[in-house]
N, C-alpha and C positions, 0 to 999 in steps of 0.2 A: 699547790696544784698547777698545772701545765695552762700554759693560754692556749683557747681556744684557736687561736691562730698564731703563727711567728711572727716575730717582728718582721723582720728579714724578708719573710714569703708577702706578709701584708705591701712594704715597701715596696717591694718587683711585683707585684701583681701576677704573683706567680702560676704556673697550673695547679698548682696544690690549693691556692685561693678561690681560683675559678670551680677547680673539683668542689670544693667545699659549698660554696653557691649550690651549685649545679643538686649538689645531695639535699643543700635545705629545699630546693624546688623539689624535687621528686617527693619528698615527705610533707608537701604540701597540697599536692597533685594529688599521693594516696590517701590523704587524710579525708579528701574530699569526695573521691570514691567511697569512701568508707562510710560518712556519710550519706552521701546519697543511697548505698546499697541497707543502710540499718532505716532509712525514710519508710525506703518501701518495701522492706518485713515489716515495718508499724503500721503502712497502708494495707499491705496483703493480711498482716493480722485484725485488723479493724475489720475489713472485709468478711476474713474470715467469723469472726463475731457478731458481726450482722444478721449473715445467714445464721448462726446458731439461734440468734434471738427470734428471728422469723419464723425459722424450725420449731422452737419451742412452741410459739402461739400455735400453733397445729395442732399438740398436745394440752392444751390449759387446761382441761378436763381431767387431766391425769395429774395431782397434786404433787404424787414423788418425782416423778420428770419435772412438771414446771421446778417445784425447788432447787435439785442437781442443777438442772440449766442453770436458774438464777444467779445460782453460787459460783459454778462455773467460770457464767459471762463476767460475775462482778470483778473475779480475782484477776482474769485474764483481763481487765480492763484495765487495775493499778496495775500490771505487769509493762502491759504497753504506755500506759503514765510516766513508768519509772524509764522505760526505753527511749520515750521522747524528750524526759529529761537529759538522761546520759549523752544523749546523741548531742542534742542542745550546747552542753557545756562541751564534748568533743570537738563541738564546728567554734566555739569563742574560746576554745584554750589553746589549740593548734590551729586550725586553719586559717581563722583571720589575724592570729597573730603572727603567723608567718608571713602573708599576706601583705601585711602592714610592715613586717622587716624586710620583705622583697622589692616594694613598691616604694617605702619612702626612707628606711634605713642604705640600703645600697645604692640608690640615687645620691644620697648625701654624701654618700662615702666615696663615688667616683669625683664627686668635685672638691671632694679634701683631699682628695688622692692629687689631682690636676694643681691644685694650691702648696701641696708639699712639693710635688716636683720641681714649679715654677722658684718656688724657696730654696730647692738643694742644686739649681743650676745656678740663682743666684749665690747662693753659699762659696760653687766654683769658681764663680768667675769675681769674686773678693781675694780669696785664696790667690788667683791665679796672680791678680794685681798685687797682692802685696807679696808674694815671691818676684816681682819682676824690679819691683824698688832698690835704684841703687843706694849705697850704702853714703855716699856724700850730701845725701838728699834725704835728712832729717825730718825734713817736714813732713814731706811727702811720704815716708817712711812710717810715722807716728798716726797719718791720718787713713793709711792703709791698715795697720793695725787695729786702730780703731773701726774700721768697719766689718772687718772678719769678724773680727770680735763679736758686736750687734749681728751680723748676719746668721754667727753663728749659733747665738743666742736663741734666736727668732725660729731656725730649723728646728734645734733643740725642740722646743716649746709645740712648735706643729706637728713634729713627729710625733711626741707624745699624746699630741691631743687625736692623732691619726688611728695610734695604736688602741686610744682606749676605745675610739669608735670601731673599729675591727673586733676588739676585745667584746663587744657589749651583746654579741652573736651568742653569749654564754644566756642568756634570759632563756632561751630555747629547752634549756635543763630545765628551767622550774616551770615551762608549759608543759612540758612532760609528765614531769611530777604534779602538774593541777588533772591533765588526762588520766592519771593512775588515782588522782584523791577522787575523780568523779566516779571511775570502776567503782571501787572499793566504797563508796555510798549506795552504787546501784545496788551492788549484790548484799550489801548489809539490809538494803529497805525489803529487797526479795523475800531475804530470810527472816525477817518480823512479820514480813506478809502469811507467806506459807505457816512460819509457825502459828500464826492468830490463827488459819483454818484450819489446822491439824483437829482442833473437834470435830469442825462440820465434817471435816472428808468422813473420819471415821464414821460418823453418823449415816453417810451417805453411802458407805461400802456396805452399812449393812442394808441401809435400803435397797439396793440396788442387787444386794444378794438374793433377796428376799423376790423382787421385781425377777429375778432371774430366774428362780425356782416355779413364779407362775406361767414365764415364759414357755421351762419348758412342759410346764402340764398342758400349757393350753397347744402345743406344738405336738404333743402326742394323740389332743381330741383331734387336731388337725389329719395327722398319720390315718388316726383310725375312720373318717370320715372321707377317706382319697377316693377309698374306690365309689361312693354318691358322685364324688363331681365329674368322674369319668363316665357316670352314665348320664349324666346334665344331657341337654338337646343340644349339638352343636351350634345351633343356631343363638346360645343362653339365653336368658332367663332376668325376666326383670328384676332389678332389684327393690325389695320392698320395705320399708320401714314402717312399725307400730307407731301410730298417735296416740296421744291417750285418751281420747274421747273412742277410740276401736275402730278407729279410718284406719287407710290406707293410703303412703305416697309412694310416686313412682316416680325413679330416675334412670337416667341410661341416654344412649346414643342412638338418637332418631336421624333421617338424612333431611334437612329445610330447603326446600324451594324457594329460589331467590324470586325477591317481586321485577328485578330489572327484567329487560325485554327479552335476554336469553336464557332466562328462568332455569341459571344451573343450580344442580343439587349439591349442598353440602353437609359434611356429617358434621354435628354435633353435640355437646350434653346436654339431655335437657334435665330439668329435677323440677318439680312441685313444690314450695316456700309460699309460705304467709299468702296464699288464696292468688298467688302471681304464679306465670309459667315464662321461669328463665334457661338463658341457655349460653353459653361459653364456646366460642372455637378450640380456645388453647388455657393450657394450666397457667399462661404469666397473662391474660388476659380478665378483667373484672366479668361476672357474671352480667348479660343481657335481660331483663324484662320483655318476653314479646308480646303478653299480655297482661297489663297490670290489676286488672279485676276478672279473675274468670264468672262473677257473677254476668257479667255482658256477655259472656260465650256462648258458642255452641259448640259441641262437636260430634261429628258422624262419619259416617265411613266415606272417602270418595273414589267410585268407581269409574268414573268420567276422564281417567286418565289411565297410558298405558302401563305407569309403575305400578309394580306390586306392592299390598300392603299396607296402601296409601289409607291417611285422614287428613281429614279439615278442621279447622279450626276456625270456627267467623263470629265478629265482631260487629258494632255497627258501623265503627271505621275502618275495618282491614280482615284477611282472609290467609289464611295460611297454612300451606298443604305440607304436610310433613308423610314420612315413610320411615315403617320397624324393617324389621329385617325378618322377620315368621311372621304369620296371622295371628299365631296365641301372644304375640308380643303387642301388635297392634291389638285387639281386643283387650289387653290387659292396659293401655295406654288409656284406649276408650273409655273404658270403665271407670278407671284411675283419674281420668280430669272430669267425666261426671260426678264421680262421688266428690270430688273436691268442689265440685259447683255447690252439690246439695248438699254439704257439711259449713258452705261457706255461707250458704242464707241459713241454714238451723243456728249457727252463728250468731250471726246477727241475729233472728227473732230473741235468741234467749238472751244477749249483752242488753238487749234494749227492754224486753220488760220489768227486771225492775228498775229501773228510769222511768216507765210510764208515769203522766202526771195521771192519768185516772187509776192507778193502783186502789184497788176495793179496800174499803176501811174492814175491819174486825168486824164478823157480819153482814154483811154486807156482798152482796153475790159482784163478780169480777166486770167490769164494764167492756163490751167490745168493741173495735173500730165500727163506723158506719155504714164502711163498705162491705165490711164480712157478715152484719148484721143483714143487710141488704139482701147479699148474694144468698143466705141462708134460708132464705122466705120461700124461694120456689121448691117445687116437690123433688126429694131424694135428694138436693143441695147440701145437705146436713153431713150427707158421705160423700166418700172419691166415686167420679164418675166409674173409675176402669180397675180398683181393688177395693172398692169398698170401705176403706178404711176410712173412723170416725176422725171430726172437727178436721175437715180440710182450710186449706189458709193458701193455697191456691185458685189462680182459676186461669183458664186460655178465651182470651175475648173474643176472637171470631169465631170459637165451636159454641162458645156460651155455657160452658161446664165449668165447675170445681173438682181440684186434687190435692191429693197429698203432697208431701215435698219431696218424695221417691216418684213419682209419676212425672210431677212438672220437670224434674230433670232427667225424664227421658223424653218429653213433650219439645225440650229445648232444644234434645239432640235432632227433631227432627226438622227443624228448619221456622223460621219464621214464618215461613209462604203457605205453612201448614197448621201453627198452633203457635197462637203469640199469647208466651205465660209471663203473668204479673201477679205479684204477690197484692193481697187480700188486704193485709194488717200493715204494709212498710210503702207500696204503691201509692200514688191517688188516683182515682174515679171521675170520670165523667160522667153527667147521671143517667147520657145516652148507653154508654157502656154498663152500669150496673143495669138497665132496664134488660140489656139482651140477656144475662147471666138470669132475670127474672121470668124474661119473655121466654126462653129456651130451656136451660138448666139439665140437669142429668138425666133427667127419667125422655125426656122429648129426645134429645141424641139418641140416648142407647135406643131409644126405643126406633131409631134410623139406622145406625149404622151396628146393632147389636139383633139384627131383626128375623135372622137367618143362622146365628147361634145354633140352636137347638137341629135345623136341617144338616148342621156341619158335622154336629156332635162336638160343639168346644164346648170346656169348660171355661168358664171365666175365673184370672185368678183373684185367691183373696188378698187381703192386708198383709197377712203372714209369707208371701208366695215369694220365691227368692228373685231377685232382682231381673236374671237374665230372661225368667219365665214373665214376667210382667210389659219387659220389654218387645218381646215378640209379639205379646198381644196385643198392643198401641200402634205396632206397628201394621199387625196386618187388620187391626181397626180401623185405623184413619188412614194409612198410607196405600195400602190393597184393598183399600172398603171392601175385604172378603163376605162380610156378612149383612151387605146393602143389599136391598133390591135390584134388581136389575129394569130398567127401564129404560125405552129408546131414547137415543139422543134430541132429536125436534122436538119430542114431546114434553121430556124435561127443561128443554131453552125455551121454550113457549108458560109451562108453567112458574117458575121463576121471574118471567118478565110478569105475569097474571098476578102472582103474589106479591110481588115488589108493589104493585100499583094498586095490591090493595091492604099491604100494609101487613101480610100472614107472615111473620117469622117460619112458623113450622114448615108449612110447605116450603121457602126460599130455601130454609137448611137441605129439608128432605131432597131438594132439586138440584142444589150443588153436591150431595154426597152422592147423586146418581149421574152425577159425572156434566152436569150443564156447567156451559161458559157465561165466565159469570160478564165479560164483556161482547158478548154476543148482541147481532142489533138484530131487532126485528122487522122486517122490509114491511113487512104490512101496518105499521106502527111509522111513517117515514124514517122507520132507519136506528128507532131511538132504544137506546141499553136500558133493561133492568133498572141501573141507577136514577137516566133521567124518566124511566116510568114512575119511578117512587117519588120522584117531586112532583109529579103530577097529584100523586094521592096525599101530597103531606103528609106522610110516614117519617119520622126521623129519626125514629129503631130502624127500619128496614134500608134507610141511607147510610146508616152507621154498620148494619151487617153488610149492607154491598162494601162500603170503602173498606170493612176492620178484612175483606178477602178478595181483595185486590180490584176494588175494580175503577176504573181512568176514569178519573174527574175532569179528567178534558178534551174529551171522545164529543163529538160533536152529531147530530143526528144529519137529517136531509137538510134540514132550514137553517142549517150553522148554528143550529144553537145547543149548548151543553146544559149539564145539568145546575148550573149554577146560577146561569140566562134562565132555564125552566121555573127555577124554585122565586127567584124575584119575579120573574112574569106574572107567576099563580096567587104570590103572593106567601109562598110557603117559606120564609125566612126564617124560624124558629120565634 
């Protein structure tokens, strides 16, 4: 075989030597391209298999998708294994061995190049001296000889050792050949890969045929359903998902009112989850909690604002006005996070009784809280005040009635400032609060604010009465006292202060449903509220019905003094 390089060109440091340099550099250069360009196919693949596996978790619910994926990601994983290997031994078979001949092989080489020179000028100029020897001049004759000689020896010797360092550029062939032994692994490990999965694939083309045939049946109910979604409202339609208890949740894109001071509107998703109401700006963003119990909620319609559409949502720490895009969407929103209030305490009551530690032995009749026992004692307490419906386990403490758990959540929708509802059985009691529920109870209201019925011709609905009929009638119960008496205003703020101080629940009710302020002072009384007349009379039901509907405990009369000054003065402290 031919050397690598001539003798001859190595010696003169010829351009055929420098070319040869010059071409291990450029195959050094591309090698390294090479790899870097197969890096990042193994990055852009990895990537790419990322999102597949993200993708898949979308699908886990569908068993022949997760599988395919699975199988997929796994084999495309050993593929890029085998890739990172190959690449691997590409960058330690050529590129840092060339590397290391560029860097410390031809550095060595120029200075045995510089040591051979220096040796073949000396060589000439031995030469030179023993051709100049004359011939009478033996000695000197004999001792020039002799150094040619050694000189000559010496070049000899260097050269040789020049050429084989020149020569040794040949190692280059068997990095080659280590890059073609790593090929020739990669794609051998390829094809034991692939052929291990040749079952699964097979396996999986038929699933996927199969998967394909329901695609398109279920692509044809689609065809044949086109012309429904063309008559859809343009404005759509909530979307609604079955629970299996027969609820109802709603999701979709409501617009949120910011709480900062330029209170701009943004659209959002919102969706109903686990008794919380969250909401997402964007698909790469994690869902929000705005409410993490809607058991604490309310919600009603707000019309106090110029947007269309508009509801509220209130808390006891926060408040938050959102907008549908129809009315039948907001009504369906309305609907949809009450029914989730009141699915979320039936909930609850039924998780927690059997947990009860008084669970009734075998025989033994069922033991009930002491509050609902309580609350049951007064007449007609037994039913909902406003459908009638048996074993109520609600109740609203400032009207002093009991309901069912479809009533108290529409009692909730109407605001606290109008009916504060507390469950019966999960609640606790004050014993001033069960007295009102005693002092007042069902038949005493209706028989205020239900009194003018029959002049109206309403019917009242019953237990069985659909939701949105029941809700109208609470509202224009309590909210429109449509069927209160009517009675002037002095003369109802004058009664109210008269019953407060003598302790009458009845009349105080009757007096605020006919519309008296319940912090009203009366000038002929120096000044002094309903509130502090009731600590005059040591009543402390009738101080607990003025606070449970709103009225200022620290309203002060003529003589500076409130009703808190009144009740220690009198001596009424409890």
């Amino acid at each position: 075989m031919d050397s690598f390089l001539d003798y001859e060109e190595c010696i003169q440091d010829s351009p055929a030597f420098r070319l040869c340099v010059y071409l291990l550099m450029q195959v050094m250069k591309l090698c390294g391209k090479m790899v870097e360009s197969g890096q990042a196919y193994n990055t852009a693949n990895q990537h790419f298999l990322a999102g597949l596996a993200e993708f898949s978790t979308y699908h886990k619910r569908d068993s022949v998708i997760m599988n395919c994926m699975s199988q997929f990601i796994q084999g495309l994983q050993e593929m890029i294994n085998f890739h990172t290997v190959l690449f691997d031994q590409t960058q330690r078979a050529i590129n840092q061995q060339l590397s290391n001949l560029l860097t410390q092989f031809i550095p060595q080489l120029g200075e045995t190049r510089k040591e051979f020179v220096r040796i073949g000028e000396d060589l000439e100029t031995a030469a030179v001296k023993n051709a100049q020897v004359y011939r009478h001049k033996v000695t000197d004759a004999e001792r020039a000889s002799h150094l040619l000689l050694a000189t000559r020896k010496c070049h000899q010797h260097f050269a040789l050792d020049y050429c084989l360092q020149v020569n040794s550029f040949l190692y280059c062939l068997f990095q080659v050949f280590s890059y073609f032994h790593a090929q020739y692994t990669f794609f051998h490990q390829g094809f034991d890969l692939l052929r291990d999965l040749e079952p699964t694939m097979k396996s999986m083309a038929a699933q996927l045929a199969q998967l394909s045939t329901e695609c398109t049946a279920k692509r044809k109910d689609l065809e044949n359903t086109h012309l429904l979604v063309q008559q859809r409202d343009a404005s759509g339609e909530p979307i609604l998902s079955s629970c299996p208890d027969g609820g109802e949740t709603i999701q979709g894109y409501l617009f949120k009112r910011s709480r900062r001071k330029n209170k701009t509107w943004k659209r959002c998703w919102f969706s109903i989850k686990d008794n919380q109401l969250v909401y997402t700006k964007s698909h790469k963003e994690e869902p929000v909690s705005l409410f993490d119990d809607l058991r604490l909620c309310a919600v009603k319609s707000l019309d106090s604002i110029d947007r269309r559409f508009s509801f509220e949502l209130v808390s006891v720490k926060k408040c938050c006005a959102l907008q549908a895009d129809s009315e039948e969407l907001k009504q369906a929103w309305i609907s949809a996070v009450q029914g989730s209030i009141d699915m979320a305490y039936r909930e609850r009551v039924e998780s927690q009784q059997p947990q009860s530690p008084s669970d009734p032995q075998p025989g033994q009749p069922p033991q009930r809280p002491a509050a609902l026992v309580v609350a049951l004692q007064s007449p007609g307490n037994h039913r909902c005040c406003d459908c009638s419906e048996e074993e109520p386990r609600w109740a609203s403490v400032n009207l002093g009635i009991t309901m069912c758990i479809e009533c108290s959540g529409i009692h909730r929708s109407l605001g606290v400032h109008l009916s504060k509802v507390r469950s019966l059985t999960l609640d606790s009691w004050d014993p001033e609060q069960l007295k009102l529920l005693c002092g007042l109870g069902n038949d005493v209201i209706n028989g205020i604010y239900e009194s003018r019925c029959a002049a109206e011709g309403r019917v009242k609905p019953s237990a069985g009465s659909p939701r949105p009929e029941k809700e109208t009638w609470i509202k224009e119960k309590y909210v429109e006292k449509r069927f209160v008496k009517d009675a002037s205003s002095p003369e109802t703020r004058r009664q109210l202060y008269q019953a407060a101080f003598q302790g009458d629940l009845v009349t105080m009710a009757s007096a605020l449903a006919q519309g008296a302020e319940v912090n009203w002072s009366h000038a002929e009384e120096e000044g002094r509220t309903a509130l502090i007349g009731s600590t005059f009379g040591g009543s402390l039901s009738a101080c607990e019905f003025l606070l449970q509907n709103g009225a200022n405990v620290n309203y002060r009369d003529q003589r500076g003094q409130g009703a808190l000054h009144t009740a220690a003065t009198w001596g009424h402290t409890g």
